[in-house]
VEXVOMI-781340 format. One record per atom (N, C-alpha, C): residue in three letters; x, y, z. Coordinates in steps of 0.05 Angstrom, whole numbers, plus 5000, padded with zeros to 4 digits. Each point is the difference from the previous one (the first is absolute). Layout:
REM residues N
NODE   r   xx   yy   zz
NODE ALA    X    Y    Z
...
This chain:
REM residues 221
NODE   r   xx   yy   zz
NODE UNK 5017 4976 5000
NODE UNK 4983 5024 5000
NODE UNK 5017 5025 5000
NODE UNK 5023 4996 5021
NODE UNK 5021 5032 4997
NODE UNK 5003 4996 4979
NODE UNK 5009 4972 4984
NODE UNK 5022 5009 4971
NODE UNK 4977 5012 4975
NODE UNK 4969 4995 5006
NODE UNK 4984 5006 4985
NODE UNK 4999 5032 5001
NODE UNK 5002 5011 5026
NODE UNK 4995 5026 5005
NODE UNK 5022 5015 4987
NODE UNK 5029 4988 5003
NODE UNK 5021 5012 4992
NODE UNK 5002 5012 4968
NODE UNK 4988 4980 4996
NODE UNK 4996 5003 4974
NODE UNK 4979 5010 4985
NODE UNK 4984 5001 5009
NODE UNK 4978 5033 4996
NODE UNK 5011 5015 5010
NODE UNK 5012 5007 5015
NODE UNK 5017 5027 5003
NODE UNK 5022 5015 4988
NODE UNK 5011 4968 4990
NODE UNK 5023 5012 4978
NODE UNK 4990 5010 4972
NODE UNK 4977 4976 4992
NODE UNK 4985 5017 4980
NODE UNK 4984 5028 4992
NODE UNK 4993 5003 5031
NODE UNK 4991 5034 5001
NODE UNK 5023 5016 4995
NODE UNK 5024 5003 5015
NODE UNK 5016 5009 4997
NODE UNK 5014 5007 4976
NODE UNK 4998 4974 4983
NODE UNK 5007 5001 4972
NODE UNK 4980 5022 4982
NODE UNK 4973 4987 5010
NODE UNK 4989 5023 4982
NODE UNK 4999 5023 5003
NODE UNK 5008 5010 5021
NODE UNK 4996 5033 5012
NODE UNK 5028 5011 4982
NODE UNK 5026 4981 5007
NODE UNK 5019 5018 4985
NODE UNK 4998 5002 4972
NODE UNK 4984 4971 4986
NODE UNK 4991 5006 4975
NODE UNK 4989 5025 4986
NODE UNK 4973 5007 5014
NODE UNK 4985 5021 4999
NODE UNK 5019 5029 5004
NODE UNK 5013 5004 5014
NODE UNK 5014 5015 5013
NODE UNK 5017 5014 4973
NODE UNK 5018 4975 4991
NODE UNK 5020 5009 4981
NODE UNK 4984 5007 4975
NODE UNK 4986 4993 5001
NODE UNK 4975 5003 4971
NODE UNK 4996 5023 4995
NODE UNK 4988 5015 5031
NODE UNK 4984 5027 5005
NODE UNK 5034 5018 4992
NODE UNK 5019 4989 5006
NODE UNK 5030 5022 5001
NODE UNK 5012 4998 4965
NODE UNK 4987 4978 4987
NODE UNK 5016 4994 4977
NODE UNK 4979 5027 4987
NODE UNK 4975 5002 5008
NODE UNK 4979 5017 4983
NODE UNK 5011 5029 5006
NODE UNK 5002 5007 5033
NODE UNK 5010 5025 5003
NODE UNK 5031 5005 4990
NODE UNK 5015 4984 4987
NODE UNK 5018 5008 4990
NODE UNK 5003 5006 4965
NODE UNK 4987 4997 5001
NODE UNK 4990 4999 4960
NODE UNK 5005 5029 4999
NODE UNK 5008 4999 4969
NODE UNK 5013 5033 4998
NODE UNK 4971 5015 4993
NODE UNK 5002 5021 5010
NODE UNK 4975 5028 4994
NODE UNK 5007 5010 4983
NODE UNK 5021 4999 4985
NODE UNK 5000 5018 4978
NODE UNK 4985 5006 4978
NODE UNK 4997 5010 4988
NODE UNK 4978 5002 4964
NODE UNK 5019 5009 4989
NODE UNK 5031 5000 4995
NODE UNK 5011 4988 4980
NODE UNK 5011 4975 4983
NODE UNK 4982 4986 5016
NODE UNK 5000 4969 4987
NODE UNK 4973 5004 4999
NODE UNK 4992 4969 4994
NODE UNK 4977 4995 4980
NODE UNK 4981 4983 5028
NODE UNK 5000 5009 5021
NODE UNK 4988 4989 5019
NODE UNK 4962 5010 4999
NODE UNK 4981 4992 5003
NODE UNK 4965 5012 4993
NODE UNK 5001 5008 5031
NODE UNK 4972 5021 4999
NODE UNK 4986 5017 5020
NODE UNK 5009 4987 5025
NODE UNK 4990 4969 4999
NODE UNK 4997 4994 5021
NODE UNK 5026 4995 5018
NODE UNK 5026 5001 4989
NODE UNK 5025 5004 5010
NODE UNK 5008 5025 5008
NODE UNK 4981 5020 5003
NODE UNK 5013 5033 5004
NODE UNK 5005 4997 5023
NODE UNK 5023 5022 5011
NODE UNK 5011 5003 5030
NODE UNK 4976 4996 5011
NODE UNK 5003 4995 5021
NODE UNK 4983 4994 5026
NODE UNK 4998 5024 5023
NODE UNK 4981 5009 5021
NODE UNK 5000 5028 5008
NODE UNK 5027 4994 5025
NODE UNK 5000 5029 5004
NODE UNK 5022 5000 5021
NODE UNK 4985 5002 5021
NODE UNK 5013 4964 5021
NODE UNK 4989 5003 5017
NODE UNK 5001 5021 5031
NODE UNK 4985 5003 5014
NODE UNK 5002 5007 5031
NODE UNK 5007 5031 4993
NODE UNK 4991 5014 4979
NODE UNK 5016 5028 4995
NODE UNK 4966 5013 5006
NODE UNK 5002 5018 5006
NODE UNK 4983 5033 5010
NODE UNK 5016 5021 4986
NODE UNK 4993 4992 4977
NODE UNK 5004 5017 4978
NODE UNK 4981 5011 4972
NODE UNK 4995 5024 4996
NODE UNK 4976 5015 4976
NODE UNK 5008 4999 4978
NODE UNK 5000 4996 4991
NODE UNK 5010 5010 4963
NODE UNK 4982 5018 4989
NODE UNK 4993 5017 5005
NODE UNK 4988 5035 5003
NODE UNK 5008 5013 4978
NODE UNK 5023 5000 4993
NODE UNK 5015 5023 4987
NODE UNK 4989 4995 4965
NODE UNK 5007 5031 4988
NODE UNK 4988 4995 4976
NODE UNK 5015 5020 4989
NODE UNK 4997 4994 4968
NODE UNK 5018 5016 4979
NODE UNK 4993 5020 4992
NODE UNK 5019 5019 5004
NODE UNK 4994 5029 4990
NODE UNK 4992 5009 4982
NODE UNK 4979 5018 4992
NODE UNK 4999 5005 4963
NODE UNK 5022 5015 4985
NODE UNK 5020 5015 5019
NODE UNK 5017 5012 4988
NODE UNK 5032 4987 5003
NODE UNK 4988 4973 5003
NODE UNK 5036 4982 4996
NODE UNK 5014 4998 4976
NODE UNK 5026 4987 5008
NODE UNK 5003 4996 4967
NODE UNK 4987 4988 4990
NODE UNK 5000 4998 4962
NODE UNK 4986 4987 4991
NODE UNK 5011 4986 4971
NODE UNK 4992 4984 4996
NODE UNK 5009 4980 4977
NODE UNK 4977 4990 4981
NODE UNK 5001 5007 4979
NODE UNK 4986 5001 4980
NODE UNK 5010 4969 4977
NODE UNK 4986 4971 5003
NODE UNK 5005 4973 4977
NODE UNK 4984 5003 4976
NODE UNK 5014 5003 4983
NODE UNK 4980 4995 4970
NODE UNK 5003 4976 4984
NODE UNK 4977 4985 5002
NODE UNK 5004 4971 4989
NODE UNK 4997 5003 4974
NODE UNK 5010 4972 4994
NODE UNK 5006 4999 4964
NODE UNK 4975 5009 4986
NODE UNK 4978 4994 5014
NODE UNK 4972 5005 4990
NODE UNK 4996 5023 4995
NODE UNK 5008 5016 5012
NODE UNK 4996 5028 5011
NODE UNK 4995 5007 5019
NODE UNK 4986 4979 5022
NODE UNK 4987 5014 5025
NODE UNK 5019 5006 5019
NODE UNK 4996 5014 5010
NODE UNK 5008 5014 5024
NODE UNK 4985 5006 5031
NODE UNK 5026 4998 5014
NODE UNK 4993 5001 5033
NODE UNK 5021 5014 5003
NODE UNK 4989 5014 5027
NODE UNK 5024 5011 5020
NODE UNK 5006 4996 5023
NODE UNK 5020 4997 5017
NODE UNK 5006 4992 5028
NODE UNK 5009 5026 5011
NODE UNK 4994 5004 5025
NODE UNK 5011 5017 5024
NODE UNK 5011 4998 5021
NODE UNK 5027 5003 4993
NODE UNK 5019 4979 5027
NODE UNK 4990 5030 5031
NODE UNK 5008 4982 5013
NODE UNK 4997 5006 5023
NODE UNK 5031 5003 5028
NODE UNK 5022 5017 4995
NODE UNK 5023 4996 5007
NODE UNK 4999 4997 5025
NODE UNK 4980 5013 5013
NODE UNK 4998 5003 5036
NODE UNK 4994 4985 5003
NODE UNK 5000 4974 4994
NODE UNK 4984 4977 5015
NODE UNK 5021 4976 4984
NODE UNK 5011 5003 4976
NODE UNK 5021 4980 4993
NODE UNK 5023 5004 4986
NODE UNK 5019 5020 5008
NODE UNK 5013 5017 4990
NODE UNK 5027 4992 4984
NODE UNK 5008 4988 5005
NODE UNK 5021 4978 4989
NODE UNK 4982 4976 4973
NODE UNK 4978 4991 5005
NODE UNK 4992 4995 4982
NODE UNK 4988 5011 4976
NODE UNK 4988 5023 5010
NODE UNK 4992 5022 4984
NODE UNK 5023 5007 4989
NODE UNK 5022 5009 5018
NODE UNK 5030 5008 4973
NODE UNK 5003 4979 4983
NODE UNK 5000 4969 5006
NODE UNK 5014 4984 4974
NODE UNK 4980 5002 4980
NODE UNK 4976 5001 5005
NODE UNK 4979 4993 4980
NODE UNK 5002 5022 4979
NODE UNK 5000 5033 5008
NODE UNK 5009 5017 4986
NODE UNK 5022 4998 4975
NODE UNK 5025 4992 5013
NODE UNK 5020 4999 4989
NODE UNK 5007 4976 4986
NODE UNK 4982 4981 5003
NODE UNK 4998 4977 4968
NODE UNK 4979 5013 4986
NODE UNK 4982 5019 5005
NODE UNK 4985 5016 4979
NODE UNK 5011 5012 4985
NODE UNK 5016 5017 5010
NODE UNK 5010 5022 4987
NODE UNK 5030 4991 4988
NODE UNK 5006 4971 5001
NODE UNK 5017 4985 4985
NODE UNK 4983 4990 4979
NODE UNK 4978 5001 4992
NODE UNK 4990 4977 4980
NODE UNK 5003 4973 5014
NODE UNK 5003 4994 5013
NODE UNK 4999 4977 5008
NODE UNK 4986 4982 4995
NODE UNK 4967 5011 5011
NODE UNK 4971 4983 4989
NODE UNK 4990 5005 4979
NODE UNK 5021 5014 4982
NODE UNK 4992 5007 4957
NODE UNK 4997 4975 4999
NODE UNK 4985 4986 4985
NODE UNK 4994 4971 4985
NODE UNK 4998 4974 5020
NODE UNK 5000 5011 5028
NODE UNK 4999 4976 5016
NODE UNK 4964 4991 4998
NODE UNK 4989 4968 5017
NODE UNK 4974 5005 5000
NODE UNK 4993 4996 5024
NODE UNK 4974 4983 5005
NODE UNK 4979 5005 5025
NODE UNK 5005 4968 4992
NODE UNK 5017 4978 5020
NODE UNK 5000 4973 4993
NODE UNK 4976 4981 5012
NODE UNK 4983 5020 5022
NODE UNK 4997 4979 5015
NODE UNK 4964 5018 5006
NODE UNK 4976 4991 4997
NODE UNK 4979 5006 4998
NODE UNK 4977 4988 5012
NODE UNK 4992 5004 5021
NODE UNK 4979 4983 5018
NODE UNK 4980 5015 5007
NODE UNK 4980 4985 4995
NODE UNK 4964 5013 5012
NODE UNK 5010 5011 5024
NODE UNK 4989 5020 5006
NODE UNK 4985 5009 5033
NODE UNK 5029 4993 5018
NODE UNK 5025 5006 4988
NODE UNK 5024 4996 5009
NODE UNK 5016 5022 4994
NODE UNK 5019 5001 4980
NODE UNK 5024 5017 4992
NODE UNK 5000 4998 4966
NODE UNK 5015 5022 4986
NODE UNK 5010 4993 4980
NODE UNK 5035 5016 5009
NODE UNK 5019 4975 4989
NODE UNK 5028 5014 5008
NODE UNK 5008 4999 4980
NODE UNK 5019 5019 5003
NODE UNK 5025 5000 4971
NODE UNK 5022 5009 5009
NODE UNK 5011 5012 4969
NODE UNK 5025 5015 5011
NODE UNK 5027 4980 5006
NODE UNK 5003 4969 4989
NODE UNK 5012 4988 4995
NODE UNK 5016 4997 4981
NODE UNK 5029 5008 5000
NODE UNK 5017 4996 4970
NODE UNK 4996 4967 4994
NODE UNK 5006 4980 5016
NODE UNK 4996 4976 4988
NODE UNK 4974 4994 4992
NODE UNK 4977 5009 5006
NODE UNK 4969 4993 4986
NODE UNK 4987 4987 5018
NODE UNK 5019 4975 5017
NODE UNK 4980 4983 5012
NODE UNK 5001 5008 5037
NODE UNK 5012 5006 5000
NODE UNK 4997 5009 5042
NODE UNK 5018 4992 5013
NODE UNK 5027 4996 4976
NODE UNK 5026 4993 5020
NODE UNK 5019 5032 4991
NODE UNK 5002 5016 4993
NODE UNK 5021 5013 4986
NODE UNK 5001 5032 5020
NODE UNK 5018 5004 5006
NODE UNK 5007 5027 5017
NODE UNK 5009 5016 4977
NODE UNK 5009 5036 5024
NODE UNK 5010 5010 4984
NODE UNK 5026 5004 5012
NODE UNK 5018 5015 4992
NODE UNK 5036 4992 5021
NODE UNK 4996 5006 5035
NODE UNK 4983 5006 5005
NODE UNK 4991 5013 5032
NODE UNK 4973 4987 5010
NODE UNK 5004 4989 5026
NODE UNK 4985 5008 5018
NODE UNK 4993 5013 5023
NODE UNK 4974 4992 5010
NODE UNK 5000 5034 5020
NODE UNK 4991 4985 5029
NODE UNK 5001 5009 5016
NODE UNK 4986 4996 5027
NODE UNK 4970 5000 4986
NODE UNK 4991 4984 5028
NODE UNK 4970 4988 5004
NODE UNK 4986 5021 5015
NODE UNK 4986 5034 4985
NODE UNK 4988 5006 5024
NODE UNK 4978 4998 5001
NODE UNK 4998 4982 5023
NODE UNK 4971 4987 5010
NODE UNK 5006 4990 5026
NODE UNK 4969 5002 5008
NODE UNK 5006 4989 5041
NODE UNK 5009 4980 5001
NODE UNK 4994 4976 4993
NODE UNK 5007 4978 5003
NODE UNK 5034 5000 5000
NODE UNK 5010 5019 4982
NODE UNK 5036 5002 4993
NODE UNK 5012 5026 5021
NODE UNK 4981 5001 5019
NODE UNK 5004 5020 5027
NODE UNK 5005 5028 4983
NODE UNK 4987 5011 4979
NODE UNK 4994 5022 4987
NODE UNK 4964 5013 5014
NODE UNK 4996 5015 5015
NODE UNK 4978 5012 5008
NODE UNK 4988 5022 4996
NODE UNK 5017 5014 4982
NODE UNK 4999 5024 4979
NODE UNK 4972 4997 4980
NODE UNK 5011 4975 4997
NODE UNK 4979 4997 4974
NODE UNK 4965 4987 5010
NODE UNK 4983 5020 4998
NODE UNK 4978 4983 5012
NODE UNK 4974 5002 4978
NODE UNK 5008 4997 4974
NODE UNK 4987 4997 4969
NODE UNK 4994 4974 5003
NODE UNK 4964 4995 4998
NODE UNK 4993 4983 4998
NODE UNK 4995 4983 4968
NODE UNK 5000 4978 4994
NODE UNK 4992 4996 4975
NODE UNK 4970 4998 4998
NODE UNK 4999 5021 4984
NODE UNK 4971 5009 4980
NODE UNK 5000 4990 4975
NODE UNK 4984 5001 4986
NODE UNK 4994 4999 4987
NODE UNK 5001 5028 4974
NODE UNK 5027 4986 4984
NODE UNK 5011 5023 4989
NODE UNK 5023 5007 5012
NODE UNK 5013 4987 5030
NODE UNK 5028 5007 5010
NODE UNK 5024 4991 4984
NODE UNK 5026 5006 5000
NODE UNK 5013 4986 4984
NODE UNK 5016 4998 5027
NODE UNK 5018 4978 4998
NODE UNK 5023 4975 5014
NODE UNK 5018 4995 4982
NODE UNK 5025 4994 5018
NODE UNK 5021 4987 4991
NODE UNK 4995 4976 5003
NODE UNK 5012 4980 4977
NODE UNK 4992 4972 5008
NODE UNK 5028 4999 5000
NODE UNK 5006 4975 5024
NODE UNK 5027 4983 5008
NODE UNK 4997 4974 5001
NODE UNK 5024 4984 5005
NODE UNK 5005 4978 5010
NODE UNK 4995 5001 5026
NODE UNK 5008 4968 5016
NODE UNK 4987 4991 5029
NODE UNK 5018 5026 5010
NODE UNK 5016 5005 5001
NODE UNK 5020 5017 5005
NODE UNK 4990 5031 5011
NODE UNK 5006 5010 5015
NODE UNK 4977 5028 5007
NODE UNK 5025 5021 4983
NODE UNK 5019 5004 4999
NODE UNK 5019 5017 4987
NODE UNK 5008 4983 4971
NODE UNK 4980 4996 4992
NODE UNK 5003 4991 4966
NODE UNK 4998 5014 4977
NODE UNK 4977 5023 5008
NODE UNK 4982 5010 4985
NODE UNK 5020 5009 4985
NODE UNK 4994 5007 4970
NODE UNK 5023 5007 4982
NODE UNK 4979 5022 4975
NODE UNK 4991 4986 4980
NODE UNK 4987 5024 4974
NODE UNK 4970 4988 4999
NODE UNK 4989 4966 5015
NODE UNK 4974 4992 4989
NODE UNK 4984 5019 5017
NODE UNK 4969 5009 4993
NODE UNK 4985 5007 5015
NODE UNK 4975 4997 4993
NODE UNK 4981 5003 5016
NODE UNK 4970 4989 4997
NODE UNK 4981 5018 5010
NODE UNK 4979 5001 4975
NODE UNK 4976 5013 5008
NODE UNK 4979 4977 5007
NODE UNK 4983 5011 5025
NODE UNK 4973 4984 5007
NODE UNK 4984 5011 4986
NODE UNK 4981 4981 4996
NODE UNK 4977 4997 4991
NODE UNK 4979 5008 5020
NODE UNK 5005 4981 5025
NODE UNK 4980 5006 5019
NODE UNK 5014 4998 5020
NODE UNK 4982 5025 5024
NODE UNK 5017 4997 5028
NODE UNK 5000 4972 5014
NODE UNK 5031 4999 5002
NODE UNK 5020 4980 5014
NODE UNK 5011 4994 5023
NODE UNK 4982 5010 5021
NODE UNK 5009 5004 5028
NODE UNK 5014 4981 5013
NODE UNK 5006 4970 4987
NODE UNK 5013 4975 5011
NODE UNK 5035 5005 4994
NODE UNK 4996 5022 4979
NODE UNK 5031 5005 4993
NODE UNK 5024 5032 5013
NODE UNK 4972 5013 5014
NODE UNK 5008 5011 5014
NODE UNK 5015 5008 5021
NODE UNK 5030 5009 4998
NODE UNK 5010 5005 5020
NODE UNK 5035 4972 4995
NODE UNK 4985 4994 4965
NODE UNK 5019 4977 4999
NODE UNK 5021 5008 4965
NODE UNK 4989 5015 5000
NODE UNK 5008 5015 4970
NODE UNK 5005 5028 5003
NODE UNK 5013 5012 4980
NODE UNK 5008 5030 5007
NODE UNK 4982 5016 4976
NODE UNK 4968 5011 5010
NODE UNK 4981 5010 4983
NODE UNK 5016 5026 4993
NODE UNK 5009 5010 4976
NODE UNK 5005 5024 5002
NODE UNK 4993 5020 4985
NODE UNK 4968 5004 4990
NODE UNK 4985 5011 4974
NODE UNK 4975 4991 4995
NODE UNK 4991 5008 4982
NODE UNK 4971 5007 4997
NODE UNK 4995 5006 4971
NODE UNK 4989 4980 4987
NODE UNK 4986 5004 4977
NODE UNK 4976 5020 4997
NODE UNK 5004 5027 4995
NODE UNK 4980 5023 5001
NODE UNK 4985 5000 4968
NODE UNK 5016 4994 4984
NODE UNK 4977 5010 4977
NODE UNK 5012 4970 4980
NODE UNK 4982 4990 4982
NODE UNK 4994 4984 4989
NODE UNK 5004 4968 5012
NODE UNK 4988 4996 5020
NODE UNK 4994 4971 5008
NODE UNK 4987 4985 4984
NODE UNK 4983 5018 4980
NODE UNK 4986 4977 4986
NODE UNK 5018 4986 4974
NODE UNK 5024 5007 5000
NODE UNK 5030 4997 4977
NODE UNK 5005 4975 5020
NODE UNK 5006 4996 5022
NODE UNK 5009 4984 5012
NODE UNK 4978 4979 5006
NODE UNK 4968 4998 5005
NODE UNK 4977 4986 5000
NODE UNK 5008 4985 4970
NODE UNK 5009 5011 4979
NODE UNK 5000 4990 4975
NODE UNK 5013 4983 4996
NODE UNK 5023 5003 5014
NODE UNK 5024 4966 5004
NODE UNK 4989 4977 5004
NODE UNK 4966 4998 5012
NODE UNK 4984 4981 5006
NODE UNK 4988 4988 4974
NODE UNK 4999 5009 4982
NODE UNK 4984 4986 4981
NODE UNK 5021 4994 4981
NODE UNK 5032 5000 5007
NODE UNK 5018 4980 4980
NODE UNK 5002 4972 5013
NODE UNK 4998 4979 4973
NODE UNK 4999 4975 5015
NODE UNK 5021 4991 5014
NODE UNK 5001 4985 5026
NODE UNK 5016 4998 5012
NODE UNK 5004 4970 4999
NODE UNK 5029 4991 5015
NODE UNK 5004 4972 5001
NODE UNK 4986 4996 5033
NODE UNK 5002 4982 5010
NODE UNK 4998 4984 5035
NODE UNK 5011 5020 5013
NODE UNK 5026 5007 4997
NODE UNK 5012 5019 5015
NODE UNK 5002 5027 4999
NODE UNK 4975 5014 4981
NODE UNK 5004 5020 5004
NODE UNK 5020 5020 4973
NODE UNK 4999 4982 4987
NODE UNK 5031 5007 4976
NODE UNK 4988 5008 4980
NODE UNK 4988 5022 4982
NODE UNK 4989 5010 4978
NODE UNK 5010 4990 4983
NODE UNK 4981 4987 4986
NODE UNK 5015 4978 4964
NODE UNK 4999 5025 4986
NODE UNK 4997 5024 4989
NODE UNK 5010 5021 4992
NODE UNK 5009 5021 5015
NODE UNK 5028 5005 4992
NODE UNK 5023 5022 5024
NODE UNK 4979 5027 5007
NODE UNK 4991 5002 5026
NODE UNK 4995 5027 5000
NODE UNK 5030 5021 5011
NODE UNK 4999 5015 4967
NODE UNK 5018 5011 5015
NODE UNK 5001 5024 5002
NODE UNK 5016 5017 5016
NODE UNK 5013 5031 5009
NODE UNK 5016 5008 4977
NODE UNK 4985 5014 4982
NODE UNK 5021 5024 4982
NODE UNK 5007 5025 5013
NODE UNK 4990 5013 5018
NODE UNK 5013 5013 5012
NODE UNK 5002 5006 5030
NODE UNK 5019 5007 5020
NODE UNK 4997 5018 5030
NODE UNK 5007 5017 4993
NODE UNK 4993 5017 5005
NODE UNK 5007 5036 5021
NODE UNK 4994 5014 5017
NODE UNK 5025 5008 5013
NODE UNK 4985 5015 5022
NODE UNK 4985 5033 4980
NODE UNK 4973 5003 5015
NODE UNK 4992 5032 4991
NODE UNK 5001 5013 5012
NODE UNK 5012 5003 5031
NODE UNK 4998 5013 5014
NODE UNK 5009 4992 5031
NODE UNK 5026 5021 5012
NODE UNK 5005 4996 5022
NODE UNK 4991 5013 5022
C-alpha cells in the first residue's frame, strides 16, 4: 500500500513539473513581429505594473509623409517626448531614402501591417539598433498607448533590437502595450493603409503582390 502511495505521488509530481515547464516554454516564446509569429503570439501584458498609457501625439510633431507605388498616401507624426531616440532613428532612415522601394511584408486583419524591411521577409535590419523605449525595458517616458492608427517599432525577443521595421495597428492593441516602443500616429490617410487589406495574402500575413513604398519624407519638423 506505501509502495502504491509512493507512486501516485511521484506521478503527481511528474505532472506538475510537466505542466510547469510547458506554461515557461510558452512564456518564453519570442514577442517579436519581426518574425512571422500570428496575433495570438503578441507580447503578453506587463505584469504587477500600476501603470497608464495616457499620453498622446501631438498635432504639431514631426511628420513623415509615405507615397505608395499606387499613389496613395499617409502621414505619420512622431512624437519625440515620449520616444526620442526612436523618433531620431526613424527620421534619419527617412531622410536617407532608406524606405524608397522598401514594402509592408507582413499584413493581418484587426492586427498590424509592418514594413520597412530591406530583406522583404522580417529578418533584415538596418546598420543600427536602438534601445527599447518601453516600460517593460524600464523606459517610463513613454506612456503611448497602441491605437489604432499608432505606429511601433517592431523587434526581436530582444528589448534593445529595434532597428528600421515598424508597424501600424489596425486596431487598439492594449495586450502590446507597454511592450513595444509606440512612437506616432497615423493622422491623415488611414484609409491607404486599410487598403493593404484587400491584397491577397499568404497564412502568414505575406502580400502575393509587393506592397510597396515609393516614397518617405519628412514635411515638416
Amino acid at each position: 500500500m506505501k509502495h502504491s502511495k509512493f507512486l501516485k505521488l511521484l506521478c503527481l509530481i511528474a505532472a506538475l513539473a510537466l505542466a510547469l515547464s510547458a506554461l515557461t516554454a510558452c512564456g518564453s516564446q519570442s514577442s517579436s513581429k519581426s518574425d512571422n509569429s500570428s496575433k495570438s503570439e503578441s507580447a503578453p501584458k506587463t505584469e504587477g505594473k500600476a501603470f497608464e498609457f495616457d499620453g498622446k501625439v501631438p498635432d504639431d510633431g514631426p511628420t513623415v509623409k509615405f507615397t505608395m507605388s499606387d499613389g496613395g498616401t499617409f502621414t505619420i507624426v512622431c512624437a519625440p517626448e515620449y520616444a526620442p531616440e526612436t523618433v531620431e532613428n526613424f527620421l534619419s532612415l527617412v531622410k536617407s531614402g532608406f524606405y524608397d522601394g522598401l514594402t509592408f511584408h507582413r499584413v493581418i486583419d484587426a492586427f498590424v501591417a509592418q514594413g520597412g524591411d530591406p530583406a522583404g521577409n522580417g529578418t533584415g535590419n538596418s546598420e543600427k539598433t536602438i534601445k527599447g523605449e518601453f516600460y517593460s525595458n524600464g523606459f517610463e517616458q513613454n506612456t503611448l498607448p497602441h491605437l489604432r492608427g499608432s505606429v511601433a517599432m517592431a523587434r526581436s525577443q530582444s528589448p534593445d533590437s529595434a532597428s528600421c521595421q515598424f508597424y501600424i495597428c489596425y486596431d487598439d492593441l492594449p495586450n502590446l502595450d507597454g511592450n513595444y516602443a509606440v512612437f506616432g500616429q497615423v493622422t491623415e490617410g488611414m484609409e491607404v493603409v486599410d487598403g493593404f487589406l484587400d491584397v491577397p495574402r499568404d497564412s502568414q500575413g505575406m502580400p502575393q503582390t509587393p506592397i510597396v513604398i515609393e516614397k518617405a519624407e519628412v514635411i515638416s519638423e
